[in-house]
N, C-alpha and C positions, 0 to 999 in steps of 0.2 A: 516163128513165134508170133508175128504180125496176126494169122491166119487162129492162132489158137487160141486171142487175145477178143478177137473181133467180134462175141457172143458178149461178152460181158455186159452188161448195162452202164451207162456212165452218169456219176450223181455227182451234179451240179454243184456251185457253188448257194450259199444262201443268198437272199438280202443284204444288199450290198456288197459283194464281193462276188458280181456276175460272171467273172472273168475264168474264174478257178474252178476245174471240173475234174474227180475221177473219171479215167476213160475203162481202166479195166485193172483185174488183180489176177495174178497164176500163179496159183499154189507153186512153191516149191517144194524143199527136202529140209527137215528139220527143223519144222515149225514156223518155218519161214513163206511170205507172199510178195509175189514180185508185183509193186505198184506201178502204174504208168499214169502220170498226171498231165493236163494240158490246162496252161496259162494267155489267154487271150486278152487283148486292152479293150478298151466300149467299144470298139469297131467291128471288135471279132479277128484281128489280126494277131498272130500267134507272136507271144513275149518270151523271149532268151536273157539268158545271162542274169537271171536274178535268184533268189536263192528261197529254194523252196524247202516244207522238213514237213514232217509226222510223226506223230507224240499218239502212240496207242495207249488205250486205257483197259484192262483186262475185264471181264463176266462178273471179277468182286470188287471195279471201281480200282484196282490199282494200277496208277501210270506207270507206262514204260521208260525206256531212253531214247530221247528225240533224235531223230534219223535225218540226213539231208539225202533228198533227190536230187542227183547231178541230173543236169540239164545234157538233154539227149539232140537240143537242136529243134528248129522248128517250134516253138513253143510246147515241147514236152518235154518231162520230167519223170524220170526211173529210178528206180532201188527197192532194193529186201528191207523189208519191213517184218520183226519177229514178232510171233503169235503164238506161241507155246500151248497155250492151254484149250480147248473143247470150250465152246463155249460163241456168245455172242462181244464180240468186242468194237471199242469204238475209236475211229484212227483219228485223228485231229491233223487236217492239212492247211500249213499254210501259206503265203507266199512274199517276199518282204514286201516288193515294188512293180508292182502296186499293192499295196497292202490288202489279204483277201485272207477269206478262210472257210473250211466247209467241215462238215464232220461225216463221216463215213463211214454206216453198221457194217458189220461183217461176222458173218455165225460161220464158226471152226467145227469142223470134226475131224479130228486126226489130220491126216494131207491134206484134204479138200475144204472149202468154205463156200459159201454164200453169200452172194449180197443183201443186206434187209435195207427195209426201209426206215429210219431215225424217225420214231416216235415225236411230234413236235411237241415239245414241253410250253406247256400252259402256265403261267405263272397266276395262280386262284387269286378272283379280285378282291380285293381288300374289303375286308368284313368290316361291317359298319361298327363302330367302336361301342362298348356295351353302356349303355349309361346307368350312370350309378347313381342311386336313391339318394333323393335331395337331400341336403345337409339338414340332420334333423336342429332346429333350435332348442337352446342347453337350457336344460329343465331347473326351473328357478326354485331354488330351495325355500319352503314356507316361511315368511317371516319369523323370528325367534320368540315366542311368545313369553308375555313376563313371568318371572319365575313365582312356580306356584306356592303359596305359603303352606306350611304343614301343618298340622295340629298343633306338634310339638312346640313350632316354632311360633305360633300364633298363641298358643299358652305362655312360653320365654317373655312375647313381648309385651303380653295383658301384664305378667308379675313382675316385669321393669315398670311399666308405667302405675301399678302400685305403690312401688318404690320410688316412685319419682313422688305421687302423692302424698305418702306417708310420710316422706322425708318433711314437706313442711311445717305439718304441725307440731313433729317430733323438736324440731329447732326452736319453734315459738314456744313452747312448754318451757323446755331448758331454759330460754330468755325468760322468759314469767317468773318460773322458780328461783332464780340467782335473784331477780330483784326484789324477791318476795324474802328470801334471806337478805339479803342487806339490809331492805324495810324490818322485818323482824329486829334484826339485830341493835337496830339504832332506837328501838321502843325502852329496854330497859334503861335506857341512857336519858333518854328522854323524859321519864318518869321521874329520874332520881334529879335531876334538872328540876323537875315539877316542885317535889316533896321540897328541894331545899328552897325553893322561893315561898313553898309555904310557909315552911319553919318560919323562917326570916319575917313573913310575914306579921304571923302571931306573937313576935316578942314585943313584950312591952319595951315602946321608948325610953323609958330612965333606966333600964336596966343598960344601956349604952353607956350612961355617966358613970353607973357603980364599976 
């Protein structure tokens, strides 16, 4: 199996996680690929006993069931890893201790697969934020201008202020007249006053004796 394994290309761990490298995959029977992985410490010396798994992602982005590679010794790691579907899929490896991880294309066809190369995802730089149209200042509503008189109402107040004028001499009149009655009224009084001091006037004094 060594000998059949040995073509494969082996895909690296990324940035930061040096250690961790696919070395090869061989198709099996039933949708299944036999993985062999190899765990080294920053030396390059080959790491056992810790506990490595793969979490495949399917062609429409659906993950699988994470799988452990038992430790083959030597700092590698083996197991079937299922892959059912045609297509390009992507295996997620990773390893506890030292904590590492890589991700791993692989395009399906039926039995056989291919190793791709993981597209490296670009996270697009942050667009500059849009600015927004200065705060416009709140439009001042026209002073309230004084309320404008109507015709109507400017006729209303000419014919009160007639009434206002007419009223006084209408009252002075009234006072004129009652005293002017009164005055009338105390004249025949006054008269007959008069007459009787005339009378009196013109009698002859002896006629007082008789």
């Amino acid at each position: 199996m060594a000998a059949a394994l040995a073509g494969a290309p082996a895909v690296h761990a990324q940035a930061g996680a040096p250690g961790l490298a696919v070395e090869a995959v061989h198709p099996l029977s039933g949708g299944e690929f036999h993985f062999i992985v190899t765990l080294a410490d920053a030396n390059g010396d080959p790491l056992a006993g810790t506990t490595v798994t793969a979490t495949p992602t399917s062609p429409g982005g659906t993950s699988g069931a994470t799988v452990a590679l038992p430790s083959a010794g030597d700092g590698t790691y083996q197991g079937p890893v299922a892959l059912p579907e045609d297509g390009t899929w992507r295996v997620h490896i990773t390893s506890a201790d030292p904590a590492a991880e890589v991700d791993y294309g692989y395009a399906v066809t039926g039995d056989t697969g291919t190793p791709v190369t993981q597209p490296t995802t670009t996270v697009p730089a942050t667009t500059a934020a849009t600015t927004l149209p200065a705060t416009q200042a709140p439009t001042t509503a026209p002073a309230t201008s004084a309320a404008t008189t109507t015709p109507a109402a400017a006729e209303t107040a000419a014919q009160a202020d007639e009434d206002d004028d007419s009223g006084f001499p209408i009252v002075v009149l009234v006072i004129v007249g009652a005293a002017l009655v009164v005055a009338l009224a105390g004249v025949p009084l006054a008269l007959r006053t008069i007459r009787n001091a005339n009378a009196n006037a013109d009698r002859p004094s002896g006629s007082d004796g008789a």
